[in-house]
C-alpha positions as CSV (number, residue, x, y, z in Angstrom):
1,X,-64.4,103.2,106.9
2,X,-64.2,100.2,109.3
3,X,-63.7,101.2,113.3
4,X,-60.9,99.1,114.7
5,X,-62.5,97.7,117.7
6,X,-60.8,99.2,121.6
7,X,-60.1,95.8,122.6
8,X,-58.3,94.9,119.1
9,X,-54.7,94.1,121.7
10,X,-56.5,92.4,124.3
11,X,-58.0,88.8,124.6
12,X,-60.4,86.9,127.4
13,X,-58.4,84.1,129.5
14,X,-61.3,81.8,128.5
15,X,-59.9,82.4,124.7
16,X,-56.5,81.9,125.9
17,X,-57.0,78.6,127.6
18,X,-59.2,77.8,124.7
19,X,-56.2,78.2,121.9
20,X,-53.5,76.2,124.1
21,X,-56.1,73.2,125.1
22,X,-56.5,73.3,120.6
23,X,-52.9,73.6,120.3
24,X,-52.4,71.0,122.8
25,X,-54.9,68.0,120.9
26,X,-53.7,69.2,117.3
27,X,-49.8,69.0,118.0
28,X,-50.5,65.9,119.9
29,X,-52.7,64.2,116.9
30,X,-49.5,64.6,114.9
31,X,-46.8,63.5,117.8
32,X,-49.1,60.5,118.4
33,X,-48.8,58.8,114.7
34,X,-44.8,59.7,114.9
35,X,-45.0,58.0,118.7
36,X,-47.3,54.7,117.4
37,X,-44.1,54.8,114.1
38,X,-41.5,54.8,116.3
39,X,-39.9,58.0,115.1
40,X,-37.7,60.3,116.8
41,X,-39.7,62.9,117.7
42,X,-42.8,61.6,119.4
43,X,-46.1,62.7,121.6
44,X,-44.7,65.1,123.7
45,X,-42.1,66.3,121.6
46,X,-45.4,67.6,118.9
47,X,-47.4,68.9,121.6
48,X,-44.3,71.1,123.5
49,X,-43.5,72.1,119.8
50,X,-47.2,73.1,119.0
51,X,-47.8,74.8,122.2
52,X,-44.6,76.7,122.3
53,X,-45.6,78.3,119.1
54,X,-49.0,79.2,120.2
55,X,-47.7,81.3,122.8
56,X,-45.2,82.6,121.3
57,X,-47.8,84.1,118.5
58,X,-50.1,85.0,121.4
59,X,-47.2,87.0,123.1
60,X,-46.1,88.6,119.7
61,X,-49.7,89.8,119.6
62,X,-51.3,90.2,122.7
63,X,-48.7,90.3,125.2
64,X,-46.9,94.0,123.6
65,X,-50.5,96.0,123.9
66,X,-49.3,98.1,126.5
67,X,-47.1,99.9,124.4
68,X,-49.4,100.6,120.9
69,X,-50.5,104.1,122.5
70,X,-46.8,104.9,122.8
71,X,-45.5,107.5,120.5
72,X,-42.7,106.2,117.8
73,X,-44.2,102.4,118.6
74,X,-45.2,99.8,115.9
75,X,-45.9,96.5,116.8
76,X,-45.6,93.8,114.1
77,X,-47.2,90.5,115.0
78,X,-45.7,88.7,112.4
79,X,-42.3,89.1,113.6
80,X,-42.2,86.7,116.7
81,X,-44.1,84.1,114.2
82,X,-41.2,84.5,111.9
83,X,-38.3,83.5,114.4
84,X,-39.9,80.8,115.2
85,X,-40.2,79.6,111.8
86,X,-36.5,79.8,111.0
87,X,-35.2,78.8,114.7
88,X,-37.4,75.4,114.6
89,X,-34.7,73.9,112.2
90,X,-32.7,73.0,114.8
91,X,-35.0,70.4,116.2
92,X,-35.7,69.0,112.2
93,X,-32.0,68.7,112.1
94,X,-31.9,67.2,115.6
95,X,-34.8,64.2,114.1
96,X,-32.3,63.3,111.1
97,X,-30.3,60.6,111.7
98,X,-28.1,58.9,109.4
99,X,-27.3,55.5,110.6
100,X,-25.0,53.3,108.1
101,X,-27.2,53.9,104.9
102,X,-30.3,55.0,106.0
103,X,-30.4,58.4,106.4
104,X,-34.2,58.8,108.1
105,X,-36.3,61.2,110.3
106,X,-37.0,63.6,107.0
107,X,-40.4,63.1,107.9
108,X,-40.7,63.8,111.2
109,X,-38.5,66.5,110.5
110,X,-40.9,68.1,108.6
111,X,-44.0,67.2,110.7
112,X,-42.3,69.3,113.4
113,X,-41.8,72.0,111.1
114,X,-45.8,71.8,110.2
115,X,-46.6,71.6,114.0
116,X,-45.0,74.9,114.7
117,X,-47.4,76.7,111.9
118,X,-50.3,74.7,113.2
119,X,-49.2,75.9,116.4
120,X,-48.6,79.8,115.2
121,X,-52.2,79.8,113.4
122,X,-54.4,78.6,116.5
123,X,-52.6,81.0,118.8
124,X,-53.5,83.8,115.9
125,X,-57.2,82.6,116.5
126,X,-57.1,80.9,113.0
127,X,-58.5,77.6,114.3
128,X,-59.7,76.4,110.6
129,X,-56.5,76.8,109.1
130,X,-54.9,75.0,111.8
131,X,-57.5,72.1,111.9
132,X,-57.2,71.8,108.1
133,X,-53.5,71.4,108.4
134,X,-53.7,68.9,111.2
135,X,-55.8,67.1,108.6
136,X,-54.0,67.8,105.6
137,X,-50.9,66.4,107.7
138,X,-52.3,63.3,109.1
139,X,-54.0,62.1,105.5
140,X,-50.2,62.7,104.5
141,X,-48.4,60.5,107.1
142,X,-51.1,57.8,107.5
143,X,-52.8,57.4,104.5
144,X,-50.5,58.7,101.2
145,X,-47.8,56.0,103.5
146,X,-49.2,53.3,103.0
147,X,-50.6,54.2,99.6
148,X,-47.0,55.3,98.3
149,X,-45.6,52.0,99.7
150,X,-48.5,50.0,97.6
151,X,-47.5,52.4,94.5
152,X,-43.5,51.6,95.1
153,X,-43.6,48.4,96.0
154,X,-41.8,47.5,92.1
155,X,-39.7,50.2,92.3
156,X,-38.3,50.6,95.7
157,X,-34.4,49.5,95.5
158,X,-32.4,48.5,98.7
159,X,-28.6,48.9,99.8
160,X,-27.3,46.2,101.7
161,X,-23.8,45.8,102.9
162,X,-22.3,43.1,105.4
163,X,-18.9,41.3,105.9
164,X,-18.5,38.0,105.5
165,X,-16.0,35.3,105.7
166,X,-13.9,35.0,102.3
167,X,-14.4,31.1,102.2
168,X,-15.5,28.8,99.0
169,X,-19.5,28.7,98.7
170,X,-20.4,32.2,100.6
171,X,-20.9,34.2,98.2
172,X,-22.8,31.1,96.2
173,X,-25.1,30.9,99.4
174,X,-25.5,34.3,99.5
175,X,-26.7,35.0,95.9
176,X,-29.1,31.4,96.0
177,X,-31.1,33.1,99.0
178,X,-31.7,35.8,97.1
179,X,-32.5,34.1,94.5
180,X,-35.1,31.6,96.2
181,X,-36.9,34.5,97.6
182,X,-37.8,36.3,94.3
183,X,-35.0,39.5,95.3
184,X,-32.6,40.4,92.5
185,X,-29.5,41.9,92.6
186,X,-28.8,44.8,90.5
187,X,-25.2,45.1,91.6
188,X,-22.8,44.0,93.2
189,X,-19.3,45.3,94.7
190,X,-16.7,43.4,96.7
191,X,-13.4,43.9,98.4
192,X,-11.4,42.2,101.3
193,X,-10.8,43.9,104.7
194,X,-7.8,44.0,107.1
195,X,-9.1,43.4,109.9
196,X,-6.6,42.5,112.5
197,X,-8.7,41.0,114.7
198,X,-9.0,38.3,112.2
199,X,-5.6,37.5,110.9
200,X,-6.7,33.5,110.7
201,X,-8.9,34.2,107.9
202,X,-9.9,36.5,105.2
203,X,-12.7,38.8,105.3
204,X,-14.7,40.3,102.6
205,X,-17.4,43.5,102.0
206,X,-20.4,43.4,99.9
207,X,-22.5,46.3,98.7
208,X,-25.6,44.9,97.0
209,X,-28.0,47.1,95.5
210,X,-31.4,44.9,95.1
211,X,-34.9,45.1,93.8
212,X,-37.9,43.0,95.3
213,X,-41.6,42.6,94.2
214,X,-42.7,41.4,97.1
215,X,-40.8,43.0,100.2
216,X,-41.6,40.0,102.6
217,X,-39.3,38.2,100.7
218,X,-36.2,40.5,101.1
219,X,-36.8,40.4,104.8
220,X,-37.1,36.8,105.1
221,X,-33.8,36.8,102.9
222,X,-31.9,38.9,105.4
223,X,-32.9,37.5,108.0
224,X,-31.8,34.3,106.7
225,X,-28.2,35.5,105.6
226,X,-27.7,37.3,108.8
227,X,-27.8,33.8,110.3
228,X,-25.5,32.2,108.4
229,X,-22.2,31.2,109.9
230,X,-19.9,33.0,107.6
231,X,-22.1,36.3,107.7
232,X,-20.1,38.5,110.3
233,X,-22.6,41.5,109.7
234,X,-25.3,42.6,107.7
235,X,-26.3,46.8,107.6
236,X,-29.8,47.7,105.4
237,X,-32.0,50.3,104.9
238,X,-35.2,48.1,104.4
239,X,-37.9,49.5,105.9
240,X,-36.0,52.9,106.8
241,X,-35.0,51.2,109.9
242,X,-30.7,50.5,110.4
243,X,-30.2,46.9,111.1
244,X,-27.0,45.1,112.7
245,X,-26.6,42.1,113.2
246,X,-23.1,41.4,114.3
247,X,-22.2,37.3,115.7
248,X,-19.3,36.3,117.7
249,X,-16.6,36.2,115.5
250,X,-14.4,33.3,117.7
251,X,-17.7,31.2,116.8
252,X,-16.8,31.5,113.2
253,X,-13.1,30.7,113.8
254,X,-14.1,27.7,115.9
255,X,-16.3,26.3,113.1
């Protein structure tokens, strides 16, 4: 039969500063690629998430020992670690943002969620797992990235909506630049718009869904349409980023 050791409940403050300090550089690994992305949640946001954990699992351990002699008294390390599991949704929920038709921050979303385990295992004294997940984690959001994006790059389709000026040849400009730059359009829906700041003319919505081998052309594309003088705006999801590009609609009526 194996002795439970009298010190089982208590830790060194060496140990303690040891685990935070890890807590602090694996959290902040993670927070630092989501910072250098320009996500949501960045740097600090990883490291507060990570470190926050780690003490909460050292507290949920450690910080109840005075009370295991006690008669009627159980102490359950794993409950602590489980709140914090289920209450860190609210900050995933707080990094997705849906903006026009991107809905984005899934990732980041979950990196938090990862952070909080990384965080829960080094403040357990499991400094392997936690290392390994760090790992695991960055491979995931640095290198599968840019492989998926290689993999997808046929397959990726792209919504794209803007308002333009109902006017003969648009629409014909429109499509051709599209065209020219190799992006096809796999459909295509139209309708006019009141808009009653513009009674002099009438306005139209497109909702393109398109498909580009090579995704420098279907940025140079929009970023030629969204310059053109009877584009009035332009929203997309390329590149999971929401982009608006909205002109001075009395320079339209003055043309």
């Amino acid at each position: 039969m194996k002795l439970i050791p009298m010190d089982v409940w208590h830790i060194s403050y060496i140990d303690l500063t040891l685990r935070f300090f890890v807590a602090a550089v694996l959290g902040g690994l993670i927070g630092f690629e989501r910072e250098w992305r320009n996500h949501p949640a960045g740097l600090r946001t990883h490291i507060l998430v990570c470190v926050g954990s780690t003490a909460i699992m050292l507290l949920s351990i450690y910080g109840f020992s005075e009370f295991v002699d006690e008669v009627n008294v159980r102490v359950d390390p794993a409950r602590l670690a489980a709140q914090v599991i289920s209450g860190i949704g609210f900050l995933g929920a707080g990094a997705i943002m849906r903006s026009g038709l991107t809905v984005s921050g899934l990732t980041t979303a979950a990196s938090i969620w990862v952070v909080a385990a990384i965080g829960l295992c080094v403040g357990a004294g499991y400094y392997y797992v936690a290392v390994m997940a760090t790992i695991a984690v960055l491979i995931s959001l640095v290198v599968l990235h840019k492989w998926e994006n290689y993999l997808m790059r046929h397959r990726r389709r792209h919504e794209i909506s803007m308002r333009i000026i109902d006017e003969p040849g648009n629409l014909a400009q429109i499509t051709a630049v599209f065209a020219e730059q190799g992006v096809q359009i796999q459909n295509l829906r139209m309708h006019t718009v009141d808009d009653k700041e513009m009674d002099e003319v009438s306005i139209m919505e497109l909702h393109c869904t398109l498909k580009a081998v090579i995704p420098e052309g279907l940025r140079h594309s929009i970023g030629i349409i969204s310059s053109m003088k009877g584009v009035l705006s332009l929203e997309t999801d390329l590149l999971d980023q929401y982009t608006k590009n909205v002109k001075d609609s009395s320079n339209h009526l003055s043309l």
